[in-house]
C-alpha positions as CSV (number, residue, x, y, z in Angstrom):
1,X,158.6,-169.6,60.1
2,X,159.3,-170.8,63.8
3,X,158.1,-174.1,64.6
4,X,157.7,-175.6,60.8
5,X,161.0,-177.2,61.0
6,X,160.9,-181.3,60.4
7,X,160.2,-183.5,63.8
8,X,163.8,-185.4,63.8
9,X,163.8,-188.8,63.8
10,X,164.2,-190.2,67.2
11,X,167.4,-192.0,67.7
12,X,166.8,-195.9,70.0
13,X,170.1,-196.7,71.5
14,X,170.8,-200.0,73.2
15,X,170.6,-199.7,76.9
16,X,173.8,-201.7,77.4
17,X,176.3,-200.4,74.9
18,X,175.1,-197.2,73.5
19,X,175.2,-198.1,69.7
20,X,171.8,-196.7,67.7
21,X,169.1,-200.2,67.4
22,X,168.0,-200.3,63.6
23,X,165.9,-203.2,63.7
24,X,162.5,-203.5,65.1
25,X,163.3,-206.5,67.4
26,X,166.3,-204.4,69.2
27,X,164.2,-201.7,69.4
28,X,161.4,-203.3,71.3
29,X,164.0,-205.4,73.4
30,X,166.1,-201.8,73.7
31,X,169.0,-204.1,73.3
32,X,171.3,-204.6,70.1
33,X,171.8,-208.0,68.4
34,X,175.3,-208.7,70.1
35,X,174.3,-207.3,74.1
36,X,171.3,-209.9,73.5
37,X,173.6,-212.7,72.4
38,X,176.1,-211.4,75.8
39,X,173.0,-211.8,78.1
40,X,171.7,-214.8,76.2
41,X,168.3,-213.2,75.4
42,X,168.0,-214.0,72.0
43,X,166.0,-217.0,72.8
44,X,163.4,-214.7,74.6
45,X,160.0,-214.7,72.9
46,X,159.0,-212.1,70.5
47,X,157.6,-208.9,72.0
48,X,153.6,-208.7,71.0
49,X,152.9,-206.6,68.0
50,X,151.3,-203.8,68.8
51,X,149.8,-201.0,65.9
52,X,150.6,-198.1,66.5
53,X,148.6,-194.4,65.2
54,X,150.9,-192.9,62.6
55,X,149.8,-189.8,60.6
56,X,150.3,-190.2,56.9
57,X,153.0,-188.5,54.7
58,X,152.8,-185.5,53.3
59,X,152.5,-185.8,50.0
60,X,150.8,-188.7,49.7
């Protein structure tokens, strides 16, 4: 059936060096762990949390 095929997850890679971000800080920052500690950032303050709409799981 066209169209009932599973959204992908959506890949977050760092802007500087290309490598996928896994954790929620490097994805807000859309910078890895080791291009933040090259530009010095990691001292920068913690993006504000924001909520975000998600549907639930099916299945649950």
């Amino acid at each position: 059936m066209p169209g009932s095929e599973p959204v992908a997850a959506l890949r977050v890679l760092c802007r500087m060096c290309g490598q996928p971000l896994r954790d929620r800080a490097s994805r807000l920052w859309g910078l890895g762990p080791d291009c933040r500690h090259k530009l010095a950032v990691r001292t920068a303050p913690t993006p504000p949390q924001r909520e975000v709409d998600q549907d639930t799981l099916p299945g649950l």
